[in-house]
C-alpha positions in Angstrom: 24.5 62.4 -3.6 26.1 60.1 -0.8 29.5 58.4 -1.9 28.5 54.5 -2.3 30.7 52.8 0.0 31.6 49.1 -0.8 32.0 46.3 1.6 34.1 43.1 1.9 33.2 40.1 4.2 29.1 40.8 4.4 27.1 37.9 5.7 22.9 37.9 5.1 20.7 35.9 6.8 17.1 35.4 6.2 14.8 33.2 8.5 11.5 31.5 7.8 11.9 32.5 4.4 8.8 32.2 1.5 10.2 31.9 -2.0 8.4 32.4 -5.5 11.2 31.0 -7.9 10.7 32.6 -11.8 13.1 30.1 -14.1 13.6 31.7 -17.5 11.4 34.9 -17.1 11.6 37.7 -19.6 13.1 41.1 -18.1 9.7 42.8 -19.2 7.7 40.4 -17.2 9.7 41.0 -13.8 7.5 43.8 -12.7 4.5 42.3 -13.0 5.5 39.4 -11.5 6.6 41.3 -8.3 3.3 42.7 -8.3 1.5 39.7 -8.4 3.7 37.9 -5.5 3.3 41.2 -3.2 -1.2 41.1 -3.9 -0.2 37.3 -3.1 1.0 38.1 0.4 -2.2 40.4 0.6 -4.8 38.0 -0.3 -3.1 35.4 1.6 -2.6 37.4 4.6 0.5 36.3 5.2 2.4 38.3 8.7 5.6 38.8 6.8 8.7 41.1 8.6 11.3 42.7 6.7 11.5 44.1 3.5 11.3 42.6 0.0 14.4 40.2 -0.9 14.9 39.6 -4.9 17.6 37.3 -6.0 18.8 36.9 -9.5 21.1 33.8 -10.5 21.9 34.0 -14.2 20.9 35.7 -17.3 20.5 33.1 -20.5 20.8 34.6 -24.2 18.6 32.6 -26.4 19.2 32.1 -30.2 16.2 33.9 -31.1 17.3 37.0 -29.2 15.3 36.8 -26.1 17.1 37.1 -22.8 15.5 35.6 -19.8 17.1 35.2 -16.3 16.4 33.0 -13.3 15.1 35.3 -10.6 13.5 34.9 -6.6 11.3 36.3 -5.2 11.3 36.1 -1.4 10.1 37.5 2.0 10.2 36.4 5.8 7.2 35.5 7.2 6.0 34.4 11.0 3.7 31.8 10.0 6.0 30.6 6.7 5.4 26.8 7.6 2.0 26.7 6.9 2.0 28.2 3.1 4.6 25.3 1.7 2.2 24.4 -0.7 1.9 27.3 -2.0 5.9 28.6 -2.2 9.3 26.8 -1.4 9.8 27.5 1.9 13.0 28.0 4.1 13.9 27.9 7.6 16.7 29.5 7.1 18.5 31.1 4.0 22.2 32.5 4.0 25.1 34.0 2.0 28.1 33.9 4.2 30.6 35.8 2.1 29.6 38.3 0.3 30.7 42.1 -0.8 28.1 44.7 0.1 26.8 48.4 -1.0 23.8 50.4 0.1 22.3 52.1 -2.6 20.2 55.4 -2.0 18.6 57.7 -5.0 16.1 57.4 -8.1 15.2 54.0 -9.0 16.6 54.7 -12.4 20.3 55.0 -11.4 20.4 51.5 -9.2 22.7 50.1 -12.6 25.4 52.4 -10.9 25.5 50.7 -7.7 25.5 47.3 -9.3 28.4 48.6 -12.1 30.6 49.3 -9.0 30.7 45.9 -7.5 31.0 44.5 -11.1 34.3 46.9 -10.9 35.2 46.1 -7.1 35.4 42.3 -8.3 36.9 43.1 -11.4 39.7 45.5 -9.3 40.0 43.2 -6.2 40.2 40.0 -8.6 37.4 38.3 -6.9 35.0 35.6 -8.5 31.2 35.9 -8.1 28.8 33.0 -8.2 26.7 34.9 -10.4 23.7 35.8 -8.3 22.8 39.3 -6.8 20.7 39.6 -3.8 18.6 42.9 -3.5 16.8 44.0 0.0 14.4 46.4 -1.1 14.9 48.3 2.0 12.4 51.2 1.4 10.8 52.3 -2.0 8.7 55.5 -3.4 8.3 56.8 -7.0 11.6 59.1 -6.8 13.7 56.9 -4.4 14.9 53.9 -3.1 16.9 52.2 -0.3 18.2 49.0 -1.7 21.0 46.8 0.5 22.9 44.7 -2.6 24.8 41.5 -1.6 26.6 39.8 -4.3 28.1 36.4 -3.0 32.2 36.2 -3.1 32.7 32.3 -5.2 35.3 30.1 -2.6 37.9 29.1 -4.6 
């Protein structure tokens, strides 16, 4: 296994940007709602470039035990103007400081990656905003590539 290397000072930018915004969803319903917004793109033929972009903004802890989280769902697309009816669209999305960590291995081990820059912040007493931003880089049934940004909060 490769050593996961952390990195200060990271900057993403997306352009032309389609998002699918999920308020409140239940963890057990995030799959199938990925599915659903990736046979979206399909029906709707949309000419999308890059990879897959999920974002997560907060996790809420309801009385009755649920847990729900506010999650995006977003891609880059050439022709993005013409489907803001159907998605929130963006011309231009960006996180301009933000620590960084390239995750490779089994899809069931990515709470490793995401525990270490929990721990970087927590070591290099740093303050997040709260949100996580995966690029599903590449993706099979035993392995993944998955570039994580988590945004550094400006004090």
């Amino acid at each position: 296994m490769t050593k996961m290397e952390v990195k200060e000072n990271k900057k993403l930018v997306l352009k032309q940007v389609l998002i699918k915004q999920l308020k409140n969803i239940q963890l057990d319903q995030i799959d199938e709602e990925v599915t659903k917004f990736t046979n979206q793109m399909q029906l709707l033929k949309v000419q999308t470039f890059g990879p897959l972009i999920t974002k997560t903004s907060g996790t809420n802890f309801h009385e009755d035990g649920k847990i729900t989280m506010d999650y995006e769902l977003m891609v880059q697309a050439h022709d993005y103007k013409q489907y803001k009816k159907t998605f929130h669209t963006s011309e231009r999305f960006e996180c301009s400081n933000c620590v960084y960590l390239r995750y490779e291995g089994a899809p069931e081990n990515i709470h490793y990656a995401t525990s270490k820059l929990d721990l970087y912040f927590f070591e290099n007493e740093l303050a997040s905003d709260g949100s996580t931003i995966n690029v599903h880089v590449s993706e099979s049934t035993d392995r993944i590539v998955v570039d994580i940004f988590k945004p550094v909060l400006e004090l």
